[in-house]
C-alpha positions as CSV (number, residue, x, y, z in Angstrom):
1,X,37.0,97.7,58.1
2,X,34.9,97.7,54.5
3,X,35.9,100.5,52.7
4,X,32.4,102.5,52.9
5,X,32.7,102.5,56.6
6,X,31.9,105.9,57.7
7,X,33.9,107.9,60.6
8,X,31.1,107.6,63.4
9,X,32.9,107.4,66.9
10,X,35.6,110.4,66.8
11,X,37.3,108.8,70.0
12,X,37.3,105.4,68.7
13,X,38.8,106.2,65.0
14,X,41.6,108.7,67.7
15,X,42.4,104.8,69.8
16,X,42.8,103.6,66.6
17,X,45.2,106.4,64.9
18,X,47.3,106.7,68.5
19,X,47.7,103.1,68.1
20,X,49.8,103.3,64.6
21,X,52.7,106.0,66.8
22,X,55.5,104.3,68.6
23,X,56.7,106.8,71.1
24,X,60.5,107.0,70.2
25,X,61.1,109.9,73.0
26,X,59.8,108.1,76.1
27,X,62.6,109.7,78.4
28,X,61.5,113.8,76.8
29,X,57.8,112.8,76.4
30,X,56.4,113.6,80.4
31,X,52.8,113.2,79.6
32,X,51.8,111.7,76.0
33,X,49.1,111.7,73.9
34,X,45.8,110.8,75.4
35,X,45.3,114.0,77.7
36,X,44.0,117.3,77.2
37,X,47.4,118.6,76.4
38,X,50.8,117.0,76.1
39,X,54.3,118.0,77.9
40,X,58.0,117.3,77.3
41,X,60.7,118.7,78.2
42,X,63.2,119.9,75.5
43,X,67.2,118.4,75.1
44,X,69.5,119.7,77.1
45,X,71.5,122.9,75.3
46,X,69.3,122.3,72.3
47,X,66.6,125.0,70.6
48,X,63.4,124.3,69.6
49,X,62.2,124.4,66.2
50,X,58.1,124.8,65.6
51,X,56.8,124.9,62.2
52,X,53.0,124.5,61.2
53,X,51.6,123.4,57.6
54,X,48.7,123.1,56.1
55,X,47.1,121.6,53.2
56,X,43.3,121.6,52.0
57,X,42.1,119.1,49.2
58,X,41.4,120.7,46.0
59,X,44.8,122.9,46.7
60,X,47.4,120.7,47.7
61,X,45.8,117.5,46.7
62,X,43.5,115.6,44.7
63,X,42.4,112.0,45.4
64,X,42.3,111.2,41.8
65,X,46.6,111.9,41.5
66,X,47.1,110.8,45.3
67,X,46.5,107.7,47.1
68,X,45.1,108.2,51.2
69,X,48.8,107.0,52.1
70,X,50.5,109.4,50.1
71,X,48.5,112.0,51.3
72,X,49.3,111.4,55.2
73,X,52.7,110.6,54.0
74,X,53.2,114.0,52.3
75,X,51.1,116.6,54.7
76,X,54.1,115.5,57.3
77,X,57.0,115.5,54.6
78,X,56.0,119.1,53.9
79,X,56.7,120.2,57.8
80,X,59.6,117.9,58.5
81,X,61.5,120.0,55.3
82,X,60.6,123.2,56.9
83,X,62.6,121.4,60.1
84,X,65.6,120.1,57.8
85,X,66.2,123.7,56.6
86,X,66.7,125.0,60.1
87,X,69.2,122.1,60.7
88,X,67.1,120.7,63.0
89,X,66.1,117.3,64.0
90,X,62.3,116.3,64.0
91,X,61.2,115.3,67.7
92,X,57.1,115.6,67.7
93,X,53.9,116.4,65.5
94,X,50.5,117.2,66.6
95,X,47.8,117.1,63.7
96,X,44.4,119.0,63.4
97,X,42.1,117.0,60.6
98,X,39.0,118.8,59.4
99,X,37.0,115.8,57.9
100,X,33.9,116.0,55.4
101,X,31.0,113.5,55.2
102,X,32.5,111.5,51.9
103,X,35.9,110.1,53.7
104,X,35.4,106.9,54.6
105,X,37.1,105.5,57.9
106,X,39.9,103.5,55.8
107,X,40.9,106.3,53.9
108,X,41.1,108.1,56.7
109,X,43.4,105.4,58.9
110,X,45.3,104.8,55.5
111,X,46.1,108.9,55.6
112,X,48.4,108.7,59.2
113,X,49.6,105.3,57.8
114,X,51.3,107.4,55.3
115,X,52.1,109.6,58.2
116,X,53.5,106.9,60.3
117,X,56.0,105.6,57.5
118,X,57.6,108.5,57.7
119,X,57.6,109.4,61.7
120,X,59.1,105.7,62.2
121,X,62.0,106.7,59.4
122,X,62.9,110.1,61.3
123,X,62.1,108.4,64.9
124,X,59.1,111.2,65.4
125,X,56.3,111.0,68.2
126,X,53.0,111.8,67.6
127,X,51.7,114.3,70.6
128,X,48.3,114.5,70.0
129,X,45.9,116.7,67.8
130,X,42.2,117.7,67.0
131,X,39.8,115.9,65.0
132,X,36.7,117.9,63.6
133,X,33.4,117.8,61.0
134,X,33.8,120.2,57.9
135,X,30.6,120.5,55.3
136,X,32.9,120.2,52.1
137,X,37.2,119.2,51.5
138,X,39.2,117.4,53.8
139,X,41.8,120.2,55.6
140,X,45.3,118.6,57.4
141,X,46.9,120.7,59.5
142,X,50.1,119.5,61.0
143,X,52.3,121.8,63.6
144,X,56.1,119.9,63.8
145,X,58.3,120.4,66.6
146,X,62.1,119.7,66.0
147,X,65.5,120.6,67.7
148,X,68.4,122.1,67.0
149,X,72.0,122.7,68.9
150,X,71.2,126.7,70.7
151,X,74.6,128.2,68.3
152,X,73.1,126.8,65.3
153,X,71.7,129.6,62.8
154,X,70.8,128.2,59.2
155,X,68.7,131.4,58.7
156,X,67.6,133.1,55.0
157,X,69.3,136.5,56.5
158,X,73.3,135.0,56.4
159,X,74.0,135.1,52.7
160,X,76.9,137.4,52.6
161,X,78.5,138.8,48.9
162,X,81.1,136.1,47.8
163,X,79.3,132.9,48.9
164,X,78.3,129.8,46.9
165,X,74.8,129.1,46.3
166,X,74.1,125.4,46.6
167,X,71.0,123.2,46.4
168,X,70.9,119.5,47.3
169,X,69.6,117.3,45.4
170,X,67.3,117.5,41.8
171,X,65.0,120.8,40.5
172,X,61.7,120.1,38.7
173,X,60.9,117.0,39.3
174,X,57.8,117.4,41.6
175,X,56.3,119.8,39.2
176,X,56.8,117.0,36.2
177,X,55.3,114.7,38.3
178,X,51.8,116.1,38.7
179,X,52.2,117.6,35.5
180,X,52.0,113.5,34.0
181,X,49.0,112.9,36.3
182,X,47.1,115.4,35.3
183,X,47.8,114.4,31.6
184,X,47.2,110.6,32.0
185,X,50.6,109.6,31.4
186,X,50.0,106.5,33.1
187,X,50.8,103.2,30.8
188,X,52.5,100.7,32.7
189,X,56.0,101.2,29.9
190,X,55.6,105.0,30.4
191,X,54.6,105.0,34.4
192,X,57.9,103.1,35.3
193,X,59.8,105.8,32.8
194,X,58.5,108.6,34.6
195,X,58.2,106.8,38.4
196,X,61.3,109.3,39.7
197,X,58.9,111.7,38.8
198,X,56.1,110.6,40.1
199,X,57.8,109.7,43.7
200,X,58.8,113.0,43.8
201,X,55.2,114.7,43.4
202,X,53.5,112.1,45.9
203,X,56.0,110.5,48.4
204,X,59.2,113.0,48.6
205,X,61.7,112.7,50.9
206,X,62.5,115.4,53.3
207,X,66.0,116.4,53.8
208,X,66.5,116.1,56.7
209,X,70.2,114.5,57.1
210,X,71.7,117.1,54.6
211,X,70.2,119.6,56.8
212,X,72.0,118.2,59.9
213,X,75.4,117.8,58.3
214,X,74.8,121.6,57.4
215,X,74.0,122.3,60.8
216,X,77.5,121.0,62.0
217,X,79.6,123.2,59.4
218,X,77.1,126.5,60.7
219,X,78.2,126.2,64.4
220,X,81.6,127.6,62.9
221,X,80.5,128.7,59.1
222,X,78.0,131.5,58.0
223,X,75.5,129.5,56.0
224,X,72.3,130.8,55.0
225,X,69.2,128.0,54.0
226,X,66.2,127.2,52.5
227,X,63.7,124.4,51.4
228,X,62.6,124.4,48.1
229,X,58.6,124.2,48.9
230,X,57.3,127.5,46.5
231,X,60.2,126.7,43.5
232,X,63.7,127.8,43.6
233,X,63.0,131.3,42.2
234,X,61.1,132.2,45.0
235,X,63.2,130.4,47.7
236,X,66.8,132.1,46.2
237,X,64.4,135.5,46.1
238,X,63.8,135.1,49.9
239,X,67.2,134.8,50.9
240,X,68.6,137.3,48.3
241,X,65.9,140.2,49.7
242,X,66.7,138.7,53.7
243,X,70.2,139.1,53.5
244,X,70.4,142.3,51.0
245,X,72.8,140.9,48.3
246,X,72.0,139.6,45.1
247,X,71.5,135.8,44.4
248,X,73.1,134.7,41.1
249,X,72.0,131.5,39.4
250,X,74.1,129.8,36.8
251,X,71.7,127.9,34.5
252,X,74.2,125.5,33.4
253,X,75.0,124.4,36.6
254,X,71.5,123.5,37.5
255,X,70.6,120.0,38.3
256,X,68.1,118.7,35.1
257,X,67.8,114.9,35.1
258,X,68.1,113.0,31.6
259,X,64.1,112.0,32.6
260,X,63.1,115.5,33.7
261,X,64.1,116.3,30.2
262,X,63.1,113.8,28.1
263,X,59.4,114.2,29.5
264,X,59.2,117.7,29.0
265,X,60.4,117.2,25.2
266,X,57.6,114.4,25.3
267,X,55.0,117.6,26.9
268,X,56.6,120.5,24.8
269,X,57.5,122.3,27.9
270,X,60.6,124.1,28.8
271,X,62.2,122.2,31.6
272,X,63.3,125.5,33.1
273,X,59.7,126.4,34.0
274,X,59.0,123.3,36.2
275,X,62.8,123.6,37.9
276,X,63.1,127.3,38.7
277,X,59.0,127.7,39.3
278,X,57.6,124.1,40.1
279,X,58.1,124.2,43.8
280,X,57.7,121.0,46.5
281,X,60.8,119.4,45.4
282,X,61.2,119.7,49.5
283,X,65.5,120.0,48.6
284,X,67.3,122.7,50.5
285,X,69.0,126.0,48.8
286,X,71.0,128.0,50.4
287,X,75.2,129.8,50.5
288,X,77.9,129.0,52.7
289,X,81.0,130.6,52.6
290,X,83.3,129.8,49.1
291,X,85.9,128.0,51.6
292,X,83.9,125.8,53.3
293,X,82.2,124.3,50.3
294,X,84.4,121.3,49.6
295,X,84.2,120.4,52.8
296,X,81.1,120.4,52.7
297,X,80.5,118.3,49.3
298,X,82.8,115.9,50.9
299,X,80.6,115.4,53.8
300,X,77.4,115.0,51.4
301,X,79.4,112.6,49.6
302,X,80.3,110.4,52.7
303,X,77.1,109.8,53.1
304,X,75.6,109.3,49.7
305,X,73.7,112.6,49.3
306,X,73.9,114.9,46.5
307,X,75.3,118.5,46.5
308,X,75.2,121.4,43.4
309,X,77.0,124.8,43.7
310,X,75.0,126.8,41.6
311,X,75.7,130.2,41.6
312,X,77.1,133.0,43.8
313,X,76.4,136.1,45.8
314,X,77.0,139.6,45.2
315,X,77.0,143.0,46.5
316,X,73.4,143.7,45.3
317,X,69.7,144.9,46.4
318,X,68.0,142.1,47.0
319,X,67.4,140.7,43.5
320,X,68.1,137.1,41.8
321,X,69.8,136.8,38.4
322,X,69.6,134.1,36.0
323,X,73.0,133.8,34.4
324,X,74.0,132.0,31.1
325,X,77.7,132.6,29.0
326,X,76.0,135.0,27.6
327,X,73.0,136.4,28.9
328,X,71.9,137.7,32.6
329,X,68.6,138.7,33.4
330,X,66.3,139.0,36.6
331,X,64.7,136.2,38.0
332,X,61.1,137.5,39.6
333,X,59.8,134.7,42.1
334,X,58.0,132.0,40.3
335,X,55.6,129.1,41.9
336,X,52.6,128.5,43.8
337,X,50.6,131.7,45.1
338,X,47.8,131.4,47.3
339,X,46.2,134.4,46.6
340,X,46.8,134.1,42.9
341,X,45.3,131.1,42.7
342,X,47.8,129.7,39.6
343,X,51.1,128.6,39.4
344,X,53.2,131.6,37.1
């Protein structure tokens, strides 16, 4: 296909995308994609999970700091982490793509490529979806159904006074990431410097397996979860105002990497803003109960995952506290807003 190709034939560019999908469920999946609706029929003793996520260009992405690939790649990433911090285990995806005139048809297949890589890593089956015209920016819309054991409950509402705030893996690092593309930090020295940052802006990695080993401790553990998607002050403010006790953040014990900070030294920017406000790190936060934890870091650990205590709860109203040796003050939620329209 030459690379000015335009999308023409909506049922032969849907052939061509249902083509790229192995079907890794054949014995759940009862009818497919291909009809006017697809059925399956859920795992035995298991819940379902449904989570839908949307992302519009000009908002959520810009062709000039993403490639097609990364695009497709990161629309699903987004849902599949809203799956991972119910514990669950991604099963299917149905997409609705709103397409404008100035996609061409590779950049469109090269958008569910990106998908695809990371459906075959997770084993997820594409059900079906809707493909339609739009006059301006390219909309994805991607609904994700997972599943998760029926006793399972991973929910914001669980933190209880006493428990261990945890997240797993890295703050900040998406936020530095488009931060250097939107400054042209992009010399080949410099780019390989700052490519953890980068990956984590355009291709990051839903997690998924920490959210399952933290499923297994909740079927006999009160643990409470998150993903970071909005930044970790407004995640920790959810569960803090869900469960009614207050969330308290040691800064010290925040995960900063030696690169996060030596790039916002290089941009004169407190490293603090981008990992308590910068949002789509796509890591989990959330408390589990003080025993538990080291059984729980052990288990991370046995599998080559990451795990930070960062704090504790409290008997409180609902608020989050940033805490130093020597200072406390409230944290107010802090990322992306919609309806602001700027990230605080």
């Amino acid at each position: 296909m030459g690379d000015q190709q335009k999308l023409d034939n909506e049922f032969a560019f849907i052939r061509d995308v249902s083509s790229l999908f192995r079907n890794y469920r054949a014995g759940q999946t009862l009818v497919p994609v291909g009809d006017d609706a697809a059925v399956y029929s859920p795992g035995k003793g298991m819940g379902q999970v449904v989570t839908v996520d949307t992302m519009v260009e000009g908002v959520h992405f810009k062709r000039e700091t993403m490639s097609c690939w990364q695009i497709g790649y990161k629309a699903l990433a987004a849902n599949l982490s809203d799956i991972a911090a119910m514990g669950g285990k991604p099963a299917y995806f149905i997409i609705s793509i709103a397409i404008p005139q100035d996609w061409t048809y590779t950049e469109l297949l090269d958008i569910y490529k990106g998908m695809q890589a990371l459906a075959d890593r997770f084993k997820v089956d594409l059900l079906g979806g809707d493909t339609v015209s739009t006059p301006d920016h390219l909309v994805i819309t991607i609904t994700a159904i997972g599943e998760v054991e029926e006793e399972v409950r991973l929910l914001r509402s669980q933190a209880q006074a006493g428990h261990v705030v945890f997240v797993t893996g890295p703050l900040g690092h998406a936020a530095a990431g488009l931060d250097l593309l939107l400054h042209g930090y992009t010399a080949d020295r410099e780019q390989k410097v700052w490519q953890l940052l980068l990956d984590a802006h355009q291709q990051p990695l839903p997690h998924v397996d920490q959210g399952r080993i933290l499923a297994r401790f909740a079927k006999a553990h009160t643990i409470s979860l998150n993903d970071v998607s909005d930044g970790l002050a407004s995640e920790a403010n959810e569960i803090a105002a869900a469960s009614g006790v207050d969330v308290v953040i040691r800064k010290e014990q925040l995960p900063v990497s030696d690169v996060l900070l030596s790039y916002a030294r290089q941009r004169g920017v407190d490293p603090y803003t981008w990992v308590l406000g910068g949002g789509e790190d796509f890591v989990l936060v959330g408390t589990a109960q003080a025993e538990v934890v080291g059984r729980i870091r052990q288990a991370f650990r046995d599998q080559g995952f990451a795990f930070y205590p960062i704090g504790y709860t409290s008997e409180g109203t609902g608020r989050v506290w940033l805490e130093t040796d020597k200072t406390k003050k409230c944290l107010a939620p802090a990322g992306y807003n919609h309806f602001r329209q700027k990230r605080d």
